[in-house]
N, C-alpha and C positions, 0 to 999 in steps of 0.2 A: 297361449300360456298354459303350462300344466307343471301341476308336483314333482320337485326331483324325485330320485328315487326311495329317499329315508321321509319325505316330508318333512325334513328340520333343518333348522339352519345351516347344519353342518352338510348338506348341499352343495353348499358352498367350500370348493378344494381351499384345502388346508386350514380349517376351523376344528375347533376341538372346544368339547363344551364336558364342566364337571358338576357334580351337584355333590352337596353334603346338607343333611339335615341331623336335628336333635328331638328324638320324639317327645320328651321329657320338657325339653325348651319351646317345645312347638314352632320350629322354625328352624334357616338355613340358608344358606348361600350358593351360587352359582357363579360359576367364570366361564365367561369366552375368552379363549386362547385362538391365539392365530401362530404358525410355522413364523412366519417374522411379521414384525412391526407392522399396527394397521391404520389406515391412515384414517382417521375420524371427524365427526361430527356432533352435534349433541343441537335437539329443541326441547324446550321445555316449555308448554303449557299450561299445567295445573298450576294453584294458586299455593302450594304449598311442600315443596320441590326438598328432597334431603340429597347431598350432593357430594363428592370428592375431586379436586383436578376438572374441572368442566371446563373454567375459562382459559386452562392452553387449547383447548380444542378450537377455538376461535381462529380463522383464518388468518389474523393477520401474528398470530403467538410463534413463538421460537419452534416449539418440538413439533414434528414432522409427522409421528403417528404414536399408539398405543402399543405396549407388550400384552397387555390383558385389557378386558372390563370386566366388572365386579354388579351381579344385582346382589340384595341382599335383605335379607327382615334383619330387625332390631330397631327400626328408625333411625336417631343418632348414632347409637352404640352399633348397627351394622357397619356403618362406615371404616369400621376396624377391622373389616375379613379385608380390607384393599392391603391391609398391613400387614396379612400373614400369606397375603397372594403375592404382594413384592419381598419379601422373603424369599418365596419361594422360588421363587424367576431371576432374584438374586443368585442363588444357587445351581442354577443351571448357565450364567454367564449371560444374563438378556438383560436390556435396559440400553438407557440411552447413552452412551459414551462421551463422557467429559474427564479427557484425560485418562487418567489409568484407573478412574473409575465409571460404574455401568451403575444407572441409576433407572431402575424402571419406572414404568410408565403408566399408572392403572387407576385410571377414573372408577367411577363407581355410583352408585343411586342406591335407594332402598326406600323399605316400603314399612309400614306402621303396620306390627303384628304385635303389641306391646300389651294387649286386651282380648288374646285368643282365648284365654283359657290357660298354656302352660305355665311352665314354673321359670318367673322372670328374676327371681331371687339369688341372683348366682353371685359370688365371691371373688371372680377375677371374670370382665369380660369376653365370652365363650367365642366371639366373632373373629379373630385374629384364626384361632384353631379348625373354625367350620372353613374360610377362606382358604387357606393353607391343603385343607382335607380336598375341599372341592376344586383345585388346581391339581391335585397328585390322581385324582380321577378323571380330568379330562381325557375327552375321546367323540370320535365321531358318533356315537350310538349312546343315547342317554336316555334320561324316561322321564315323562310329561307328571303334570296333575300334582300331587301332592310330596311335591321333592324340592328338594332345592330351597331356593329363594321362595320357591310356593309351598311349604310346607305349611305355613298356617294362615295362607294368605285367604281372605273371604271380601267376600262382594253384598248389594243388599241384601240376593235372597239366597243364593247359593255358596257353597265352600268358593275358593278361587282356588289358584293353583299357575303351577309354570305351564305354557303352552309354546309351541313352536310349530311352523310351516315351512313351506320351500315354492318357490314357483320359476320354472325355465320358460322364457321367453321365445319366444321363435326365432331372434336373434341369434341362440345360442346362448344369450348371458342367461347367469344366475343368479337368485335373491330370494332371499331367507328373513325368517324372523323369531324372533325367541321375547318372549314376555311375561311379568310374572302380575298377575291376575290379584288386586287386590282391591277393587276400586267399593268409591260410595254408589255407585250409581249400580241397573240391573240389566244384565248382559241378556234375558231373556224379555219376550215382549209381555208385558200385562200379567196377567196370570198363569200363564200359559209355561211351558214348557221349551217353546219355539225361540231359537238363537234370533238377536237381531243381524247375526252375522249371516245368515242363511242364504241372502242372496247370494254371495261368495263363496258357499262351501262347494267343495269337490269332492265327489267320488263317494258321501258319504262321512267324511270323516270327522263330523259329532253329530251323527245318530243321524242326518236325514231326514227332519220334519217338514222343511220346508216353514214360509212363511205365509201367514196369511193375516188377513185385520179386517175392518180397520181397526185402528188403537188411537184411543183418544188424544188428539193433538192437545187439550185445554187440559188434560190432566197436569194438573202443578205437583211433583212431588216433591217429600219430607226427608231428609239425611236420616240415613240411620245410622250416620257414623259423627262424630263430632269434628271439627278444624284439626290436619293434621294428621288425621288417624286414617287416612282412606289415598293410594297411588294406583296407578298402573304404571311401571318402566318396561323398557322394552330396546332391545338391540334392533336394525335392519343390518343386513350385509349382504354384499353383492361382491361379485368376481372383474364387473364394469371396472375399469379404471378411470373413477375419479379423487378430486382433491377438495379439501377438505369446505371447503367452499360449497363445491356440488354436493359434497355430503350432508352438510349444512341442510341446504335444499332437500335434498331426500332426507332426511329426518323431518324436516318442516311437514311434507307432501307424505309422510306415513302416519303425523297425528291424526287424519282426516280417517286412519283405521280406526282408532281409537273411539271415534266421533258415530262413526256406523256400527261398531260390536257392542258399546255401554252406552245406557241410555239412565240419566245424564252425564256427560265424561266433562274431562278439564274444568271443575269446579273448585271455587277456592277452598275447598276441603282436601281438594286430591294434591298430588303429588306430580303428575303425568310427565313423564319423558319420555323421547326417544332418541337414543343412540343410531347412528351408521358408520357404518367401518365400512373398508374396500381393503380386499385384496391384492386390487391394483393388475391381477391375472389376465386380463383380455382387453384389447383396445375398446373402445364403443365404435359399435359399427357407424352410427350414423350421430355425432357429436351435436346435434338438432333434436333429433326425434330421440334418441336414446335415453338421455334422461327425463325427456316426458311419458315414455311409458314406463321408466320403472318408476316414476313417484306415483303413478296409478297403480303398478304391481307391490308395490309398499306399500301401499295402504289395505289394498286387499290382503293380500297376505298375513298383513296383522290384524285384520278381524277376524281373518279364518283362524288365526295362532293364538287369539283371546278365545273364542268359545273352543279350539282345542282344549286348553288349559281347564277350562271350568269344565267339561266333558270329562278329563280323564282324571277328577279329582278321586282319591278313594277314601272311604269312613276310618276312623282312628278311633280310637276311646276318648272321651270327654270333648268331640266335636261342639263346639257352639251353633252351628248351621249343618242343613242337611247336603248331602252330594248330590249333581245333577242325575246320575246314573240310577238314584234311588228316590228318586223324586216323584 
């Protein structure tokens, strides 16, 4: 198993990923766009989950896949870039065909940035706009850290931020992951500086420390965030053709990223989801083994995509928390 060649989800043929953010609102949205309809999945962990469309993705629901997915800050009021992302997908003739009309398809999550710091006092819902922005910018090549759905996203001790990976299996499949980094818990161990994602990094790619402890297993930690106000969401996608079922499962088998990069994760304070999409591009070579190594490549992949995220955050004016990079 090793990094496609961009490290990012879009890895993954035919994905296209946008970001828009608001310096001002201290926050912003992200969309994964797929060339056509993606078939999905969705788990949710955390105790405190903000949602749109989740329950068609259930196996046994009518629609067959997604036109977009949608991460998002605002907490509730984010849930409204899904409205100016099916706008927008409207207008290019995508969505689901009932009849002579095409209704798209765009779940969506988000994440509690509502106490960053910027300016939440706005006059008409800014979300619809950011949504809409970050759809007319998708593209395979996008930028990590403090964009997107991670513009004002923070963690215990560090900024958070959007993060993404890739990893090709010796199979030949492919499997990505995109995350936007907000949680209560601390993606570094103790005091230290040191990723708990470390055992999984490759190649270096945030910074290279390495791990070492030990760390106190009896330590009991304190929230520094209240009920509510603290997620990590997260896309997985692969080229594997599966259905929504095994996507199921691979979203299930890539919370366990989540479990190894934040320390504490899925707390009833958080939010925690993961999304999987497929492509549907490649048969599985071995309909056995195949989905058991990529719900292990899932999971890694999204530890390495969480402390990407908080790695490539960068300093803004009126930061509440400082960046990893300047730590």
């Amino acid at each position: 198993m090793r990094p496609g060649p961009r490290n990012l989800i879009t890895d993954v043929d035919g994905l296209r990923v946008g970001n828009a953010r608001d310096d001002v609102l201290r926050s912003g949205s992200t969309v994964l766009l797929g060339d056509a309809p993606l078939a999905c999945g969705f788990n949710v962990m955390g105790g405190a989950p903000g949602t749109r469309e989740t329950e068609l993705l259930a196996p046994d629901k009518l629609v067959p896949g997604v036109d977009a997915l949608v991460l998002s800050g605002g907490s509730a009021f984010g849930l409204a870039a899904c409205d100016g992302v099916s706008e927008g997908l409207r207008a290019m003739g995508r969505g689901f065909e009932v009849g002579p009309v095409r209704v798209p398809i765009v779940p969506g999550a988000i994440v509690f940035d509502l106490l960053n710091g910027g300016n939440k006092d706005w006059q008409r819902n800014p979300y619809p706009a950011l949504g809409r922005a970050a759809l007319e910018t998708a593209s395979p090549d996008f930028l990590l850290g403090s964009e997107g759905a991670g513009t004002g996203a923070m963690t215990h001790r560090w900024k958070g931020g959007l993060g993404s990976a890739s990893a090709v299996l010796d199979c030949g499949i492919t499997l990505g992951a995109l995350v936007v980094v907000n949680a209560l818990g601390s993606v570094t161990a103790g005091e230290t500086r040191q990723f708990w994602a470390a055992p999984w990094e490759t190649e270096g790619e945030f910074g290279g420390l390495g791990l070492s402890g030990p760390y106190p297993a009896a330590h009991e930690p304190n929230p520094s965030k209240r009920l509510g106000e603290a997620t990590t969401i997260a896309i997985i996608a692969t080229d594997a053709r599966l259905d929504k079922a095994g996507l199921t499962r691979l979203a299930t088998a890539a919370q366990d990223g989540m479990a190894r990069a934040i320390v504490p994760s899925h707390t009833p304070f958080d939010g925690d989801l993961v999304f999987a999409v497929s492509s549907g591009m490649k048969p599985l070579p071995d309909p056995a083994l195949t989905p058991f190594q990529l719900g292990h490549a899932a999971a890694c992949t999204l530890a390495r995509a969480i402390a990407r995220g908080v790695y490539a955050a960068s300093p803004r004016p009126g930061d509440l928390q400082p960046c990893w990079r300047e730590g």
